[in-house]
C-alpha positions in Angstrom: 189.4 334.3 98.8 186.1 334.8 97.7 185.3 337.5 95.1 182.7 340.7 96.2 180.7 338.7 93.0 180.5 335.2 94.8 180.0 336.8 98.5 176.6 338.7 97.0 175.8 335.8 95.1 176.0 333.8 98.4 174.2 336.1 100.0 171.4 336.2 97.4 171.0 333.0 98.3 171.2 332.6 102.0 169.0 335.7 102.5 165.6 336.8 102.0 164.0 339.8 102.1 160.3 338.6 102.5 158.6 340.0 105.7 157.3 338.1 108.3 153.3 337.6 108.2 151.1 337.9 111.6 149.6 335.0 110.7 153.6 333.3 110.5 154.5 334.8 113.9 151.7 332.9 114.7 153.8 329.9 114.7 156.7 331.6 117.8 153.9 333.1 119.3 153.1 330.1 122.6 157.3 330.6 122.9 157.2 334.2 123.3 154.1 334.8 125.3 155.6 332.1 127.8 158.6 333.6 128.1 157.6 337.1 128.5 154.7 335.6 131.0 158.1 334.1 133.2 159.6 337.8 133.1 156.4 339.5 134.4 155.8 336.6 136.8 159.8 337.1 138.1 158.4 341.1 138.6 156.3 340.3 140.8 157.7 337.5 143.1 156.2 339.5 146.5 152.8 338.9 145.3 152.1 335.9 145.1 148.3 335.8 145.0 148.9 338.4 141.6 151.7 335.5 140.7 149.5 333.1 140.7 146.4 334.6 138.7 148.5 335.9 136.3 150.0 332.6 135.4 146.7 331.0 135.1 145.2 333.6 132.6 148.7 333.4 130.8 149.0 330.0 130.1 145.0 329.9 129.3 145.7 332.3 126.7 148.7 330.3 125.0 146.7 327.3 125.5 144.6 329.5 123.4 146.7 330.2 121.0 148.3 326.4 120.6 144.4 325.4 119.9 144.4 328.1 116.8 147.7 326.6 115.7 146.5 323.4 115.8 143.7 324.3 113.8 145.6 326.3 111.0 147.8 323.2 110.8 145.1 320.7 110.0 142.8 323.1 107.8 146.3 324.8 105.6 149.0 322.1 106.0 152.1 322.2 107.9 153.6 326.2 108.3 157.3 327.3 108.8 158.4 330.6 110.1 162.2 331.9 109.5 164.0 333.7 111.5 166.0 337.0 110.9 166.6 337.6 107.4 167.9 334.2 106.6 166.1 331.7 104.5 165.7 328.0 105.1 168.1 326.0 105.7 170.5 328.4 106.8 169.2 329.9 109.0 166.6 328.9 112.4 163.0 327.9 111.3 160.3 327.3 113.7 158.0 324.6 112.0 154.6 323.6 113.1 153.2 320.2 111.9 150.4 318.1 112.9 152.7 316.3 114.9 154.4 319.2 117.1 151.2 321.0 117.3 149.3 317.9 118.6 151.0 317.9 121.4 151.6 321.1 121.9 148.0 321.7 122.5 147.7 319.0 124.6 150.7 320.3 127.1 149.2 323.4 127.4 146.0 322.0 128.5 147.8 319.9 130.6 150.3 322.8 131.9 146.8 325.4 132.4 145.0 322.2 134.3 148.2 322.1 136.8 148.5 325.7 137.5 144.9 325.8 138.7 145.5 323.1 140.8 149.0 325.0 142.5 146.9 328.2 143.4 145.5 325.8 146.4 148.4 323.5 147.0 151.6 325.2 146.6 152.5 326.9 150.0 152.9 330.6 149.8 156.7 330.7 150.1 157.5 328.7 147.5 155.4 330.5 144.9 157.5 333.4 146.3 160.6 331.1 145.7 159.4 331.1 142.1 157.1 327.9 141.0 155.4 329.9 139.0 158.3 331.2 136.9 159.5 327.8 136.8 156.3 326.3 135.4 155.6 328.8 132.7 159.9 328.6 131.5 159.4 324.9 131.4 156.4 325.3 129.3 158.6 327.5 127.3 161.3 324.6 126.8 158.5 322.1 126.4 156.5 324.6 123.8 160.1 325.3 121.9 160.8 321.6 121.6 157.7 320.8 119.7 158.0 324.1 117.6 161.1 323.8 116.4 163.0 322.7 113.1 166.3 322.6 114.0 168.2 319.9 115.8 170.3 321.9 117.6 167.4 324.5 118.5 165.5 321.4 119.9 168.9 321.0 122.3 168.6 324.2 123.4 164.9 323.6 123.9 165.6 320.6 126.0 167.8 322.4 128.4 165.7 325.4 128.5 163.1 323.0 130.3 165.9 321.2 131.7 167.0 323.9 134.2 163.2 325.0 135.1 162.4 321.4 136.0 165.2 321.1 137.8 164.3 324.0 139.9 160.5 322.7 140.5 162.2 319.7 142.0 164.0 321.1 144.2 161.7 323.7 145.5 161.6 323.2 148.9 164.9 322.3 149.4 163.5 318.9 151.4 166.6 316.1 152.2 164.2 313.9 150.4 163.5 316.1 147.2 167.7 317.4 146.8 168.2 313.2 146.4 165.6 313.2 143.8 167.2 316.3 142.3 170.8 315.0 142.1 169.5 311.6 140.4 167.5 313.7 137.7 170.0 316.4 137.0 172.6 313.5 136.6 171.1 311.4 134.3 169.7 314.0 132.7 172.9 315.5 131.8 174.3 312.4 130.8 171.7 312.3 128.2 171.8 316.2 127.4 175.9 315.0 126.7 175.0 312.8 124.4 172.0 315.0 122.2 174.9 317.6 121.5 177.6 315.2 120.6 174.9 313.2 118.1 174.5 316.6 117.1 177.7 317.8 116.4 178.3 314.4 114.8 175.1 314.8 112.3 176.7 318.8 111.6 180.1 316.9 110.5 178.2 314.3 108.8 175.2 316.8 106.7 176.6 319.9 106.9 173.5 321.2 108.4 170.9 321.0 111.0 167.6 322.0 109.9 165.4 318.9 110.2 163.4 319.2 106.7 167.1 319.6 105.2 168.2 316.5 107.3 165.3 314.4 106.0 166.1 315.2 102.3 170.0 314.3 102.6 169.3 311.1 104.6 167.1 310.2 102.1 169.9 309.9 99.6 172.4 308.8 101.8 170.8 305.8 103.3 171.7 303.8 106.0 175.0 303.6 106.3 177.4 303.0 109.1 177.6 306.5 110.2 174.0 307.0 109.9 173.0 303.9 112.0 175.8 304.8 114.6 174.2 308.4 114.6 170.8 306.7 115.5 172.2 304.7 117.8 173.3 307.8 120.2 170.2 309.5 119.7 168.0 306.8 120.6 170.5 306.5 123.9 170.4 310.0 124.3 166.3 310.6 124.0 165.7 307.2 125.7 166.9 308.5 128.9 165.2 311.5 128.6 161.5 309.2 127.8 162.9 306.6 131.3 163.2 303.7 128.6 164.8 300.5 129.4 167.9 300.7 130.6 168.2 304.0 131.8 165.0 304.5 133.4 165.8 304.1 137.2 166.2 307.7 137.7 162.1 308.6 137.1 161.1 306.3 139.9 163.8 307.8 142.1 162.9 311.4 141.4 159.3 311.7 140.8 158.0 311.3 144.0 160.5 313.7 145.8 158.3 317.2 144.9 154.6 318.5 145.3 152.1 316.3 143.9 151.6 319.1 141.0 155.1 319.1 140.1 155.0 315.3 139.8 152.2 315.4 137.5 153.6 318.0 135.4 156.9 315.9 135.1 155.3 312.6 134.6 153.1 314.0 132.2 155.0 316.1 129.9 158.9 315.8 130.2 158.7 312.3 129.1 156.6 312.6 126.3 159.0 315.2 125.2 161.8 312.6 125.1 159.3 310.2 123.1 157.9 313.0 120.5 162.2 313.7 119.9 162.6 310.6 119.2 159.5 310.2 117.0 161.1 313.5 115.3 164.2 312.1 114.4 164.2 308.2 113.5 160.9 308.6 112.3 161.2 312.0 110.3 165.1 312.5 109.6 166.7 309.5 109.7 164.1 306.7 108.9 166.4 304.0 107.0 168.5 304.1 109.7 164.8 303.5 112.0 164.2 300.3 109.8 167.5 299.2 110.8 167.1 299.6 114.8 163.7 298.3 115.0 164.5 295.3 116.4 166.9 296.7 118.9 163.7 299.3 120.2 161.5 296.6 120.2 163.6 294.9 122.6 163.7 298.5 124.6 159.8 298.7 124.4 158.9 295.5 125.7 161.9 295.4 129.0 160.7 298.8 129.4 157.0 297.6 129.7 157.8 295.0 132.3 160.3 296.8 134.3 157.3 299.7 134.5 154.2 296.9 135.5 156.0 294.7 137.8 157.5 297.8 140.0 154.7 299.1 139.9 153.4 295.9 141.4 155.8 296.2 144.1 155.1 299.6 145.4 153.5 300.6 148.7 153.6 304.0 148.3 151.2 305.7 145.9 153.5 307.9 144.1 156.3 305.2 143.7 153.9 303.0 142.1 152.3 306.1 139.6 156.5 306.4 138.7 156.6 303.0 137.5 153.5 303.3 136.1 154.7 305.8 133.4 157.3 304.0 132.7 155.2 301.2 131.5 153.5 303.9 129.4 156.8 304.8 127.4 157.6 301.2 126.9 153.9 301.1 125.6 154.7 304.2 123.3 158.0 302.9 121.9 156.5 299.5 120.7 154.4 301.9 117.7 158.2 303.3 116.9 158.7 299.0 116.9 157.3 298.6 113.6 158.3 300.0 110.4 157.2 303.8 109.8 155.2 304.6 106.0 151.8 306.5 105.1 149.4 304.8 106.1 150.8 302.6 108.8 149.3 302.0 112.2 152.2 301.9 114.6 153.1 305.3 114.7 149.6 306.7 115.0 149.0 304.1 117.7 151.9 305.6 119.4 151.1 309.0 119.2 147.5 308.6 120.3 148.7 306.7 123.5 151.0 309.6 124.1 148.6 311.7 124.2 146.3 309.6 126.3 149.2 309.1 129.0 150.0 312.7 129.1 146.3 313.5 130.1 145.8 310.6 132.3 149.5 310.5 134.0 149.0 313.9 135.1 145.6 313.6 136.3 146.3 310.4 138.2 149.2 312.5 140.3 146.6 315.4 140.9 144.1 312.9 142.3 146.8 311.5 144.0 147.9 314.6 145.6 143.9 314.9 147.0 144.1 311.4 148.1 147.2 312.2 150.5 145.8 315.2 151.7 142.9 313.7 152.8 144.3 310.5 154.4 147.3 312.2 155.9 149.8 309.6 154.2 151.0 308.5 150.6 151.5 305.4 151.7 148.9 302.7 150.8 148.9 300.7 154.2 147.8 303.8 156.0 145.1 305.5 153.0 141.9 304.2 153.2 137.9 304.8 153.5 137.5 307.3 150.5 134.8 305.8 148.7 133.1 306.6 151.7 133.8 309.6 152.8 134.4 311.3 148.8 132.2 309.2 146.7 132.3 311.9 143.9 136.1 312.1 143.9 136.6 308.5 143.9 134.9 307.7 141.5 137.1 310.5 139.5 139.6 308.1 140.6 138.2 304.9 139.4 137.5 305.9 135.5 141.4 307.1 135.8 142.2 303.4 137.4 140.2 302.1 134.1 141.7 304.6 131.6 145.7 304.2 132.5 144.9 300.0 132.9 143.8 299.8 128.9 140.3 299.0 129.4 137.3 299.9 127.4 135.7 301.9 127.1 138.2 304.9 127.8 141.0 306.3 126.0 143.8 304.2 126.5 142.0 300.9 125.6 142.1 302.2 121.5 145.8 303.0 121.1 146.8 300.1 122.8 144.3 297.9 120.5 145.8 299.5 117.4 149.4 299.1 119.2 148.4 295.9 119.5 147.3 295.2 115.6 149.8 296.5 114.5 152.9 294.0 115.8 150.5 291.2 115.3 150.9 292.5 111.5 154.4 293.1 111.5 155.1 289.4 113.1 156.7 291.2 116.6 154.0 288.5 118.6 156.4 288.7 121.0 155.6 292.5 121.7 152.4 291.4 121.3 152.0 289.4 124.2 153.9 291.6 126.4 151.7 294.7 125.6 148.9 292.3 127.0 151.1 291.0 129.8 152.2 294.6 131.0 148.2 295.7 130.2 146.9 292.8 133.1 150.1 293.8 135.6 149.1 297.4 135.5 145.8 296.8 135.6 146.5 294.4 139.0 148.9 297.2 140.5 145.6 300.4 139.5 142.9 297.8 141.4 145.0 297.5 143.9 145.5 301.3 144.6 141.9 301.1 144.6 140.8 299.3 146.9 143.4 299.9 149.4 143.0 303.4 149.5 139.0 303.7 148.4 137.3 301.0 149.1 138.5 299.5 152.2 137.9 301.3 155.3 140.2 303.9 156.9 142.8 301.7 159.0 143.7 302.7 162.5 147.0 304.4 163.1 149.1 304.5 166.6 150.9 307.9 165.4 149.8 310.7 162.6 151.4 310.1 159.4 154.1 312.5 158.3 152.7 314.9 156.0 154.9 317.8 154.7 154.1 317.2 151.3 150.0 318.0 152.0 148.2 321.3 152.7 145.2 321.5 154.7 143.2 323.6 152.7 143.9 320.8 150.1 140.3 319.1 149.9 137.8 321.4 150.2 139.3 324.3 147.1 137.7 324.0 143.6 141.2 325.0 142.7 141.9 321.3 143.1 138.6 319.4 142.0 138.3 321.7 138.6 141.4 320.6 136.9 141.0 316.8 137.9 137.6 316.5 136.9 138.4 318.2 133.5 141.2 316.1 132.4 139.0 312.9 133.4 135.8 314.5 131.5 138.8 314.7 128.6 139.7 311.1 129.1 136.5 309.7 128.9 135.4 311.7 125.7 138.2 310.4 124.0 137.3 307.4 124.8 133.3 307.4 124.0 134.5 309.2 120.8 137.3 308.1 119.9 137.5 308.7 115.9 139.1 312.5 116.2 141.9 311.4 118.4 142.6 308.5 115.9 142.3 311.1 112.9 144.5 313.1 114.4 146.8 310.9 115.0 146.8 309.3 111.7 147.7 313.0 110.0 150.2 313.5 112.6 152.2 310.1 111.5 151.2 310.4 108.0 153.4 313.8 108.2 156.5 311.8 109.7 156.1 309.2 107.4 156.2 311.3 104.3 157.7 314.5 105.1 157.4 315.7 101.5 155.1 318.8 102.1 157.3 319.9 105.2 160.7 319.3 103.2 159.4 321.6 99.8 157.2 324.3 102.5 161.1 324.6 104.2 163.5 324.4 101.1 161.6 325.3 98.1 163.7 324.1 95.4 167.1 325.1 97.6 169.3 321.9 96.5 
């Protein structure tokens, strides 16, 4: 039994007594306000023109608030916040990197750029069936994920947005969209299965679970046995979560059961989630164990890639081929995590800049896909046609997307995927090499042909209307829906035309993962 002596001694050193600064709290802040904003949101469920304004002002002010964390970030350095009176690393820490806050700022302008678009195309009973609450809790999970520095916190996080997506999908309570539902909430738990046991495994194996704690132990332990298994399950685990090769049929079976708005949200964010965990912890906490597997992901990466390009060559229906088409986008991603990670290095900044790129140009592809159907009557790309026409504005919208998500100049996926490209030609991986190109000409056959089936060619008869639950008639003609599309396309091309404070940020961003240092002393101090 431990002696009142050694129980205050441990508690000298598991506690602090320093209070919490505003400019700290700063750090929980997009957490809290989005989880509060769900509560007052639930409130007022009968309301749902007041339901739907007040989500839009709430997530434009955390969007707000993600943009002043970003900024405190990159002018101060990383910041940590702990929670309760417990010092790092027994106790919770919320951490905020260049990294997290990256794309933190980037889901939120993502999540604000959706919710506009809802106000005109979700139906009125099921924003009083609770989309709105759903949207803002996900953001909450999403928002906690990239916050957080602890592994089992970033579980938590995961299921957080795990249960609100799963009741976006299923909103409507369509045959079609309950199917969709049952393959994503399988799969998904699968995966959720394996995060917590790799988890409980890494608690056995460390003793702890804060991530800057993690880093510093795995440093000295190296890549042994355990440590490589360990990897091993969480790359399975967060590879299902990111739809990576060979666990990725669920996204093309699930994706294009909801609204068009809930699609775009899914395919924008919840994957890249899956991608920035994995980022996280083989690039961050357990990188010998990443130099060991690279061979094995780069295998992933490029099956992935193909699997995405040539289903999306095969698809008829619009959405079915945008599925496939983010799948090519996390094989794309996980070829940076291909090459060995150290300051400096391109791979990983390549692979976080085309993360960010897919997340703003996935989700605006879906919303201009959403229009698209509306205004054809059918999702389906043997009946769409004439738009170029009838909406040359929007389609041309449509056509710097088709550019942007094919890789070509000069937009904002055509410089990732030239550094991607660079830098397995350096590392001797020409055989990623070639399929980045190869999956880069596919996708861009599949976008062309989306084109100029549904744009440029002129509208084809029909004997019968098209089925069209999914669309609402007030769809074309709200600035609810043409506001959010053309802003996410304005952002695409600026990246694009200027394209140096994407790459910066990247580069900080991976220089953090690479040499974790700053985050490791900022959490422990001189704790050993």
């Amino acid at each position: 039994m431990a002696s009142p002596s050694d129980t205050a001694a441990l508690w000298a050193e598991a506690a602090t007594s320093a209070p919490v600064l505003l400019d700290d709290a700063l750090i929980a802040l997009p957490v809290a306000l989005q989880i509060l904003l769900a509560a007052i949101l639930l409130l007022v469920e009968k309301r749902p023109r007041l339901q739907a304004i007040l989500a839009v002002a709430g997530l434009g002010a955390v969007f707000a608030v993600d943009l002043a964390l970003l900024a405190d970030v990159l002018e101060n350095g990383p910041r940590i916040m702990a929670m309760g009176a417990w010092r790092p690393p027994f106790g919770i820490v919320f951490s905020a990197d260049a990294l997290g806050t990256t794309f933190l700022a980037v889901a939120g302008f993502t999540a604000l750029a959706c919710a506009v678009y809802a106000t005109a195309a979700i139906p009125r009973e099921e924003r009083r069936g609770g989309f709105f609450p759903f949207l803002v809790l996900m953001m909450a999970g999403v928002s906690g994920a990239f916050l957080t520095g602890d592994l089992f916190n970033l579980y938590v996080w995961f299921e957080v947005l795990l249960i609100a997506s799963f009741g976006l999908l299923a909103l409507g309570s369509r045959p079609a969209q309950l199917d969709g539902a049952l393959a994503y909430g399988i799969l998904n738990l699968v995966a959720t299965t394996f995060f917590l046991i790799a988890t409980a495994l890494t608690y056995g194996l460390f003793g702890t679970l804060n991530m800057a704690h993690l880093a510093r132990l795995a440093a000295e332990r190296g890549a042994d046995g355990l440590v490589i298994g360990l990897s091993v399950l969480f790359l399975a685990a967060f590879g299902m979560k990111a739809a990576a090769f060979p666990v990725n049929a669920w996204l093309p079976a699930s994706y294009h059961t909801p609204r068009f708005v809930t699609s775009a949200l899914f395919a924008g964010l919840l994957t890249k989630v899956g991608v920035y965990a994995l980022i996280r912890v083989l690039g961050m906490v357990l990188p010998a164990a990443h130099d060991v597997l690279t061979p094995l992901i780069a295998g992933i990466a490029g099956l992935t890639m193909m699997i995405g390009a040539l289903g999306a060559l095969a698809q008829s229906d619009i959405r079915r081929l945008l599925n496939y088409v983010v799948v090519a986008g996390i094989g794309t991603i996980l070829a940076g995590l291909a090459v060995p990670i150290a300051p400096g290095a391109a791979g990983l900044a390549g692979a976080i800049a085309y993360a960010i790129h897919s997340i703003l140009v996935m989700a605006a592809l879906y919303l201009a896909a959403g229009v698209a159907a509306n205004r054809t009557g059918s999702s389906s790309l043997h009946e769409m046609g004439g738009l170029w026409k009838r909406f040359p504005v929007f389609s041309g919208l449509v056509f710097i997307l088709v550019l942007a998500v094919s890789g070509l100049p000069p937009l904002s996926g055509f410089w990732p995927k030239l550094v991607l490209l660079r830098a397995t030609l350096a590392d001797g991986e020409t055989a990623l090499a070639a399929i980045l190109l190869l999956s880069g000409l596919l996708l861009t056959l599949a976008m062309m042909r989306v084109f100029a089936l549904a744009f440029w060619r002129d509208e084809p008869a029909r004997e019968s209307p098209a089925e069209a639950e999914d669309f609402t008639a007030a769809l074309p003609s709200r600035w609810q829906t043409s506001l959010p599309l053309a802003a996410l396309t304005l952002l695409v091309v600026l990246l694009g035309l200027v394209p140096e404070p994407l790459a910066r940020l990247s580069r900080i961003a991976a220089d953090g993962i690479a040499d974790p240092a700053a985050v490791i002393r900022l959490t422990l101090g001189d704790a050993p």
